[in-house]
C-alpha positions as CSV (number, residue, x, y, z in Angstrom):
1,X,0.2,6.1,-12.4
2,X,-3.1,6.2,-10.8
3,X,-2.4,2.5,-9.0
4,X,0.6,4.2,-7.8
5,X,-1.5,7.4,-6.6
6,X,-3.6,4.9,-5.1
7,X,-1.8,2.8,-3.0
8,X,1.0,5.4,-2.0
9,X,-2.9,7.4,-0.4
10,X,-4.2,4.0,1.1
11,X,-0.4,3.7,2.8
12,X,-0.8,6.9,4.1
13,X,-4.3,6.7,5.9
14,X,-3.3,3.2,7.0
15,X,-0.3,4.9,9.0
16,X,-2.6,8.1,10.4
17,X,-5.2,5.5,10.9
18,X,-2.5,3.0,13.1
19,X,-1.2,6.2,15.0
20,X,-4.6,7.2,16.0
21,X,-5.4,3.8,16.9
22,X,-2.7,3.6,19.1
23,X,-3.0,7.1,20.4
24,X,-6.8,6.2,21.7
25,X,-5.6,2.6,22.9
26,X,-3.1,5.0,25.3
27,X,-5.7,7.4,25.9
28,X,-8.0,4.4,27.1
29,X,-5.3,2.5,29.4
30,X,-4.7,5.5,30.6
31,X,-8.1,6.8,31.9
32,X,-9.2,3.1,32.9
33,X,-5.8,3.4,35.3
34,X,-6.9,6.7,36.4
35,X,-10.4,5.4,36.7
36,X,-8.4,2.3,38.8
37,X,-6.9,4.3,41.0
38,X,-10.0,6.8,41.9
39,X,-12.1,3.5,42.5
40,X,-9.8,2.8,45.7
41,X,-10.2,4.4,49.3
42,X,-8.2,6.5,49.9
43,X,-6.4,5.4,53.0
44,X,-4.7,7.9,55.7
45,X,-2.4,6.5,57.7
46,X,-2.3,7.5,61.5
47,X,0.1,6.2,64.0
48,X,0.1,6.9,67.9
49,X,2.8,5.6,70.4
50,X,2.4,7.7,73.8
51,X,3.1,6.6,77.6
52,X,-0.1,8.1,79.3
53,X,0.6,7.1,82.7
54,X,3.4,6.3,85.2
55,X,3.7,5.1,88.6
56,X,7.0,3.9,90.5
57,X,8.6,1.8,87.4
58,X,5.5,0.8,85.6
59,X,4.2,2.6,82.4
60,X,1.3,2.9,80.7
61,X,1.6,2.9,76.9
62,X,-1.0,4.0,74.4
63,X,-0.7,2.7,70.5
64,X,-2.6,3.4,67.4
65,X,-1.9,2.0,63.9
66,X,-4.8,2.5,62.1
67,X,-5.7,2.9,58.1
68,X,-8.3,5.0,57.7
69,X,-10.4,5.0,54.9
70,X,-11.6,8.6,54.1
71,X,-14.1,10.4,52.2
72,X,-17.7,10.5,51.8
73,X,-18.1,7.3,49.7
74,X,-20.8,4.9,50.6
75,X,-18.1,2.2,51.4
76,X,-16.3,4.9,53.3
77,X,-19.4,6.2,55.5
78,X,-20.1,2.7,56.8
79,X,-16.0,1.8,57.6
80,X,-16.2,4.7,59.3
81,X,-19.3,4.2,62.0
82,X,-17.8,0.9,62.2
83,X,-14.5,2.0,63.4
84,X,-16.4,4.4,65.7
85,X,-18.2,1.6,67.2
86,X,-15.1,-0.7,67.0
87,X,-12.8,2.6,69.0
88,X,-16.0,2.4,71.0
89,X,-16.4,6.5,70.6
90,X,-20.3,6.3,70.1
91,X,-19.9,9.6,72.1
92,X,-17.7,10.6,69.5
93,X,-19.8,13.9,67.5
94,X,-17.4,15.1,65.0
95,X,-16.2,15.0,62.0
96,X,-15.7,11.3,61.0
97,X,-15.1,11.7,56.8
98,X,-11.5,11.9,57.8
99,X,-9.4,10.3,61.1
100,X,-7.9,12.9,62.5
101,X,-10.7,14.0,65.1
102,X,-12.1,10.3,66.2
103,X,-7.5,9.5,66.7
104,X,-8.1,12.4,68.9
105,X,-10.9,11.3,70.6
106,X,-10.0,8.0,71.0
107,X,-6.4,8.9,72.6
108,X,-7.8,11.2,75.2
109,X,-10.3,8.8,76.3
110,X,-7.9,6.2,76.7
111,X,-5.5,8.8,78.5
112,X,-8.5,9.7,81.5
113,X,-9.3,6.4,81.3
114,X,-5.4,5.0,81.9
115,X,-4.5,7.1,85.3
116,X,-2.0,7.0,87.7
117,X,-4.7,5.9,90.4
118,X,-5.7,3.1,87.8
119,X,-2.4,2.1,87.9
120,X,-2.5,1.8,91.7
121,X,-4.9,0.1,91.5
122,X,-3.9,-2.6,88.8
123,X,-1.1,-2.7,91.5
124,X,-3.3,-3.8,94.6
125,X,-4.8,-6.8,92.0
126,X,-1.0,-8.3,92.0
127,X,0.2,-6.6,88.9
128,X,3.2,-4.9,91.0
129,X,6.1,-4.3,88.3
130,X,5.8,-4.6,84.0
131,X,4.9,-2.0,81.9
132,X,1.0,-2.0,80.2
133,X,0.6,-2.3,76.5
134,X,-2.4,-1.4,74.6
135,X,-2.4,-1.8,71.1
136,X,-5.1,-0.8,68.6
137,X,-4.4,-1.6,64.9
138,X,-6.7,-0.5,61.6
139,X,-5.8,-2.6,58.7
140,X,-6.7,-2.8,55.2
141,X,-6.8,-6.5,54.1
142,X,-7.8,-6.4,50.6
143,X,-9.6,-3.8,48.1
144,X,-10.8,-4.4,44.4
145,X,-13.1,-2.4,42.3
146,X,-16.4,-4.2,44.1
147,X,-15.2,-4.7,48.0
148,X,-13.0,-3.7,50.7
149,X,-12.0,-5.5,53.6
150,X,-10.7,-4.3,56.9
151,X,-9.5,-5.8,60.3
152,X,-9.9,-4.2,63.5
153,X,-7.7,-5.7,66.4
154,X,-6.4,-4.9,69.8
155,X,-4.1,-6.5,72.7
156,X,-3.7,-5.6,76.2
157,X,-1.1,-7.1,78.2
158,X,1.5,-6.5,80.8
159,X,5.3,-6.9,80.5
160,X,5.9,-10.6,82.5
161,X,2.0,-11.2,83.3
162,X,0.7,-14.6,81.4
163,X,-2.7,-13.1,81.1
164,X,-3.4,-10.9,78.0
165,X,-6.3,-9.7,76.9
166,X,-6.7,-9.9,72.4
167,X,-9.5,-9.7,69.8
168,X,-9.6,-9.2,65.7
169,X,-12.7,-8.1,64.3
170,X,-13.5,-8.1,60.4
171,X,-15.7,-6.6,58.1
172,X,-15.8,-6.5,54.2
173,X,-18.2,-4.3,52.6
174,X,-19.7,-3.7,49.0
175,X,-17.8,-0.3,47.5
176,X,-20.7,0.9,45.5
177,X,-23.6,1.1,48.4
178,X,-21.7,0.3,51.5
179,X,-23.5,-2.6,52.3
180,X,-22.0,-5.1,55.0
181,X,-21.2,-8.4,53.5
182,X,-21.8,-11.3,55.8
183,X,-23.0,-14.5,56.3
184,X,-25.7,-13.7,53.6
185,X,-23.0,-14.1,51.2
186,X,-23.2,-18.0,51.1
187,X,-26.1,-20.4,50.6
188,X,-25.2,-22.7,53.7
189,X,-24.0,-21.7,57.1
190,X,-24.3,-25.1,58.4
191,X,-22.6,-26.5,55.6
192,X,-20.0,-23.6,55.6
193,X,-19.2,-24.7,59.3
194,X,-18.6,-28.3,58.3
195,X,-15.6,-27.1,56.5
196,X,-14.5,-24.7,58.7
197,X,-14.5,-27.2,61.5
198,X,-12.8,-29.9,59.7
199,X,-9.5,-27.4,58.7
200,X,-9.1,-26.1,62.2
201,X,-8.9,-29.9,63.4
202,X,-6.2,-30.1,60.8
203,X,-5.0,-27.5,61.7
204,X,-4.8,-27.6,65.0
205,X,-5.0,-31.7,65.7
206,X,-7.9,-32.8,68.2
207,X,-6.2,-32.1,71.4
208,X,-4.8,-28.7,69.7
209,X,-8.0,-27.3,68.7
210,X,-9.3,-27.4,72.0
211,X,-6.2,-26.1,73.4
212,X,-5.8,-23.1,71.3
213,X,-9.5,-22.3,70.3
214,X,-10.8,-23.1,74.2
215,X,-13.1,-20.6,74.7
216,X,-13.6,-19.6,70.9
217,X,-17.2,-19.0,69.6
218,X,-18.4,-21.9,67.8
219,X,-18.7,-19.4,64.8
220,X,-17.2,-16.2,64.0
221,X,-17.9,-12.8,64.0
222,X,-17.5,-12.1,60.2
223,X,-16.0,-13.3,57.5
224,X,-13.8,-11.4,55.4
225,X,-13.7,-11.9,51.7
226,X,-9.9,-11.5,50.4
227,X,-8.7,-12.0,47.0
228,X,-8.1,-15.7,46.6
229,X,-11.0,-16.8,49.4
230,X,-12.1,-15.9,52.8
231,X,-10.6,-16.1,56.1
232,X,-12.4,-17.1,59.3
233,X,-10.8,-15.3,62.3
234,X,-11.7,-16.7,65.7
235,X,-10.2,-13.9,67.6
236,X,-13.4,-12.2,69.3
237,X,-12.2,-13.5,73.0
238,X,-10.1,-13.1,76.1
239,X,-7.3,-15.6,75.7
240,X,-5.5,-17.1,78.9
241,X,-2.0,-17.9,78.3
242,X,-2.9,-16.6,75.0
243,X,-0.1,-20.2,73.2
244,X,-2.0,-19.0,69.5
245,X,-1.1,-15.4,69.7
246,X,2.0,-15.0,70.8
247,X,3.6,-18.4,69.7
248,X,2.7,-17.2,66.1
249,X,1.9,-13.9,66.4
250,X,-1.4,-14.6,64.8
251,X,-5.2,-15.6,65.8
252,X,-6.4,-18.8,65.3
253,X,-8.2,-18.7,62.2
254,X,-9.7,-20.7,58.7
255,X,-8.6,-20.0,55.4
256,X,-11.3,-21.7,53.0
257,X,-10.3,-20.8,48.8
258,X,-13.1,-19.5,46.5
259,X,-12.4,-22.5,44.2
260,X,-13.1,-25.1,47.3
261,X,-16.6,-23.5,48.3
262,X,-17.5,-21.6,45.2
263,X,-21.1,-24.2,45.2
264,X,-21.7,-22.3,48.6
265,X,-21.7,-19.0,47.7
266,X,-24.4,-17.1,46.4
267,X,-24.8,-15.5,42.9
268,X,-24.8,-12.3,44.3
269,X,-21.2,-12.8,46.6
270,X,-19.7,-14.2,43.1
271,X,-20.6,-11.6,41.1
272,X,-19.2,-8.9,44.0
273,X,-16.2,-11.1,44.0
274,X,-15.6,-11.4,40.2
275,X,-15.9,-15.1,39.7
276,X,-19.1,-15.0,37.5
277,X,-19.4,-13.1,34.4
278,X,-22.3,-11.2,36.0
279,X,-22.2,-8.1,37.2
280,X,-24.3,-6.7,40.4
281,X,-27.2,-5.2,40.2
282,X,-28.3,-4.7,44.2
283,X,-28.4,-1.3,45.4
284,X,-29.3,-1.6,49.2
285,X,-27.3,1.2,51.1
286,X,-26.5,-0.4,54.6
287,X,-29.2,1.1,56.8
288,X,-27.6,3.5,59.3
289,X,-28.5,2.8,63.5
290,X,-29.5,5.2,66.1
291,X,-25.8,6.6,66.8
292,X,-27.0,6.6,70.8
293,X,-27.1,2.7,70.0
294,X,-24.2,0.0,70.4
295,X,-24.9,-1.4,66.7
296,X,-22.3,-3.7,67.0
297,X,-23.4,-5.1,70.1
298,X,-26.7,-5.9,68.3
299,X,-25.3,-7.4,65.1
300,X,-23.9,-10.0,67.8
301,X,-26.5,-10.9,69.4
302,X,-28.1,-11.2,66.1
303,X,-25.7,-13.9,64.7
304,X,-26.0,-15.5,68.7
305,X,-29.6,-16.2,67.8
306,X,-29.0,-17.2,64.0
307,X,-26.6,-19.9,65.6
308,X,-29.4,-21.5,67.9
309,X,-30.8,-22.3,64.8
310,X,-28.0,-23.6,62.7
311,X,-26.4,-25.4,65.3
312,X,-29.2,-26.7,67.2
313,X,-28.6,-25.2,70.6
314,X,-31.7,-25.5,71.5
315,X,-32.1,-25.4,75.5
316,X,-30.2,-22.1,75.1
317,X,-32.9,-20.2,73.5
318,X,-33.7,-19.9,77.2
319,X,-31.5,-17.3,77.7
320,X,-32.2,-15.1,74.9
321,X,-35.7,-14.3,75.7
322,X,-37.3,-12.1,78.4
323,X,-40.0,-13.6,81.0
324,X,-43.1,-12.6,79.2
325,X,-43.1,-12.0,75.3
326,X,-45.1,-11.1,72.3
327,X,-44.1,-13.9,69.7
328,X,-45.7,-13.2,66.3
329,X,-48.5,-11.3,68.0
330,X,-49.2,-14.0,70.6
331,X,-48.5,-13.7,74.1
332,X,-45.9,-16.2,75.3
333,X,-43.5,-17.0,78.1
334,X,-40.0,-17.1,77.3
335,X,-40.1,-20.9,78.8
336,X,-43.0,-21.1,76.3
337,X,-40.8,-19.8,73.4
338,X,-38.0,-22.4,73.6
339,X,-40.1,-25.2,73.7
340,X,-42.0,-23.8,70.8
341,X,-38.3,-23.3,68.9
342,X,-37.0,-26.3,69.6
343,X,-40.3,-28.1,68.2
344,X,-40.1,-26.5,65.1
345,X,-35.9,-27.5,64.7
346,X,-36.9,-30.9,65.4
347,X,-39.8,-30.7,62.8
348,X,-37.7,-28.8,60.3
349,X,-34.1,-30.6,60.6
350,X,-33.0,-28.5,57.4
351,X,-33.9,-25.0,58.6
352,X,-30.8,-22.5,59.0
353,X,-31.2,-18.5,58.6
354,X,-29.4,-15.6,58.4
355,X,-30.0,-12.3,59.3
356,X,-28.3,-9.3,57.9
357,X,-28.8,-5.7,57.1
358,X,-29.0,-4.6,60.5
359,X,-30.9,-1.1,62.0
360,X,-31.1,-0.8,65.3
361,X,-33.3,2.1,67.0
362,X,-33.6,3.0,70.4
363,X,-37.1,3.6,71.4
364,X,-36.9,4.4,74.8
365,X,-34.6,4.6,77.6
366,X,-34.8,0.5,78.3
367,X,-35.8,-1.2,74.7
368,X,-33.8,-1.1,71.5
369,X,-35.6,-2.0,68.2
370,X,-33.3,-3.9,65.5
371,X,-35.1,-4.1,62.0
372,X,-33.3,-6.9,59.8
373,X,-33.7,-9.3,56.9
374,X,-33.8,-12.9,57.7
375,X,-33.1,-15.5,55.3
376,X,-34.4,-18.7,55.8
377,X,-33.8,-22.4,54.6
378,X,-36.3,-24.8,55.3
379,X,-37.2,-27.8,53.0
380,X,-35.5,-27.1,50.0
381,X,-37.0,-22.9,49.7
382,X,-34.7,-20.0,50.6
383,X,-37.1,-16.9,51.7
384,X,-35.7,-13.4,52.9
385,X,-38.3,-12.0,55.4
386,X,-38.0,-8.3,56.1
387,X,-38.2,-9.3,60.5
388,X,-37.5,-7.6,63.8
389,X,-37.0,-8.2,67.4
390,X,-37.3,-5.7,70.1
391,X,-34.9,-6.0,72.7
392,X,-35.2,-5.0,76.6
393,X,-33.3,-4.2,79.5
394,X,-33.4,-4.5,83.2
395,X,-30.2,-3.3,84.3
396,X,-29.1,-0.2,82.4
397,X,-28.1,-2.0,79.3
398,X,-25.7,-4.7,81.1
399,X,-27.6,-7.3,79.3
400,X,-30.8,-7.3,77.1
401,X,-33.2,-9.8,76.3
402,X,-35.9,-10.2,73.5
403,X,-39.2,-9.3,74.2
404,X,-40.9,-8.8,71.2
405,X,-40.2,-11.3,68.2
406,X,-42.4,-11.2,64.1
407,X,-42.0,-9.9,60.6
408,X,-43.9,-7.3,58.6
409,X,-46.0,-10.0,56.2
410,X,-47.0,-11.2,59.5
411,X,-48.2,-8.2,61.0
412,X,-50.0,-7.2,57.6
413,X,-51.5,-10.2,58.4
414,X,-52.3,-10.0,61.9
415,X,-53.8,-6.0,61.1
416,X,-55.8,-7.6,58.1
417,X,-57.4,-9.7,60.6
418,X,-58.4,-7.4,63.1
419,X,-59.6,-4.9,60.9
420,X,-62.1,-7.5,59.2
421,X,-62.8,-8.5,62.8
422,X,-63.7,-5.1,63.6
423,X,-66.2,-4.5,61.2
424,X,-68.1,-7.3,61.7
């Protein structure tokens, strides 16, 4: 009788006990969905299709199809300055957590930018009859519950001209400081490249490549981390007869899987991309530039001068430097500079860097100070150096030049020095 007592009670509590259980399995599959869902951006999407001009039978047509990611959220914040730099509305001053201001912005500069006289004039250069096109387009590639990736890309062309003007721009960033993730994000540029020039051969065949990447930068912007590897868009130029674009309706571009280049990327890029069993544990919010500064326009000359380095373009160095410059606290020439460069590749035939993590400052009406980390390569030792170059201009910002080039260990080390120097 008591057995029977005892068993028909254990029965009992086994049921309660497999309800609950099953009631707080729910419960958790249901807040970690919840919790899924509040981890992604939320996304508004804005579309814009307007004629802004017209002038005998040609038209001028405006259009916009943009996701934009909202909110406050570090990931958010930095999208957002991105698109504002990307929509070029640096004298954009409102509201940017949400779209709807910036669309605004962005269409009524376009529309006093697009006139009926402009049109007259696009007329006088030959372009007589075809309506314009400009298309701006926002896109979401991939989010996950560690990164988001966007594109940014544009076309300009008229109805029955062969000349079109097109350009995709990417950027991933890190969802829980906002962080841009770049070239930082693998171990090797140089041997990144490798692959990335041996796919668009096959790709493209010898003669193709030069045909439909003529003109290309040798590497591109960004890359943009997806969710079976990155792609490699080589889209940042003015294409004549544009055969890749509208042939396929696509930019030239790589396609390199995680599993075929997993040995190049760094521990922290596998973690952020969930193919380690680690987890983050960076928290480097991206370091926000003077708004009354192009940051963009910095970040490119920034990976200009990282690709000197890795790909040994060594006379061009030339170009990048001003006449007279203060290298490392020594006073140089900008002839003396390259030489000085180009001994230390040939010295070092291993060296690459990156930099990354980009704030730019201007300091006064004609020099713009960028503050960066550069991560070097050179026999065998990777080193991140927190390093900055001060740029200058001559002719209102058409073009700028370095003038200024060192790190902070070396000017603790160059004040150390003086200081001792001074009291003896």
């Amino acid at each position: 009788m008591g057995k029977c007592k005892s068993d028909k009670m254990r029965n009992t509590v086994g049921k309660v006990t497999g309800k609950w259980l099953r009631a707080v399995v729910l419960l958790v599959a249901l807040c970690w969905g919840m919790s899924s869902r509040a981890q992604q951006l939320p996304i508004v999407k804005y579309d814009i299709d307007k004629v802004t001009a017209k002038w005998n039978d040609m038209e001028a047509r405006l259009t916009i199809d943009a996701d934009y990611p909202e909110g406050n959220t570090p990931a958010a914040r930095t999208l957002q300055r991105w698109l504002c730099e990307m929509f070029t509305a640096r004298d954009f001053h409102g509201q940017i957590t949400t779209g709807k201001q910036l669309m605004e912005h962005v269409e009524a500069a376009f529309i006093e930018a697009n006139t009926v006289e402009g049109m007259k004039i696009m007329a006088e250069d030959g372009a007589k009859e075809g309506n314009w096109f400009f298309n701006y387009r926002v896109k979401k590639e991939f989010e996950s519950s560690r990164i988001a990736s966007f594109t940014y890309s544009w076309d300009a062309y008229q109805v029955g001209n062969a000349t079109s003007n097109a350009n995709i721009i990417d950027i991933s960033v890190c969802k829980t400081d906002g962080r841009i993730l770049g070239w930082e994000m693998f171990n090797s540029v140089r041997q990144l490249k490798k692959l990335l020039d041996k796919q668009l051969v096959e790709k493209f065949g010898e003669e193709g490549a030069d045909l439909y990447l003529r003109g290309i930068p040798p590497m591109p912007r960004a890359p943009l981390f997806l969710k079976d590897g990155v792609r490699f868009d080589f889209g940042d130029y003015t294409i004549y007869i544009p055969h890749a674009y509208e042939e396929t309706g696509e930019y030239p571009y790589a396609f390199l899987e995680y599993a075929d280049i997993e040995h190049l990327l760094t521990d922290e890029a596998k973690a952020l991309l969930g193919l380690s069993g680690q987890t983050t544990s960076l928290n480097e919010p991206e370091p926000v530039s003077d708004p009354n500064v192009n940051a963009e326009l910095f970040r490119i000359y920034l990976k200009s001068w990282d690709n000197l380095y890795n790909l040994r373009q060594n006379d061009d160095f030339k170009f990048e430097y001003a006449s007279n410059v203060d290298f490392y606290g020594m006073k140089m020439t900008g002839e003396k500079v390259q030489e000085s460069k180009a001994a230390f590749l040939q010295k070092t035939p291993d060296y690459e860097q990156v930099s990354y993590r980009l704030k730019a400052t201007k300091t006064d009406a004609s020099h713009v100070r960028c503050d960066f980390l550069k991560r070097t390569i050179a026999q065998g030792k990777t080193r991140v150096y927190p390093s900055y170059l001060i740029y200058v201009t001559e002719d209102n910002g058409t073009s700028w030049k370095i003038e200024r080039e060192s790190d902070q260990v070396t000017d603790k080390n160059l004040e150390k020095m003086k200081t001792r120097s001074n009291k003896q």
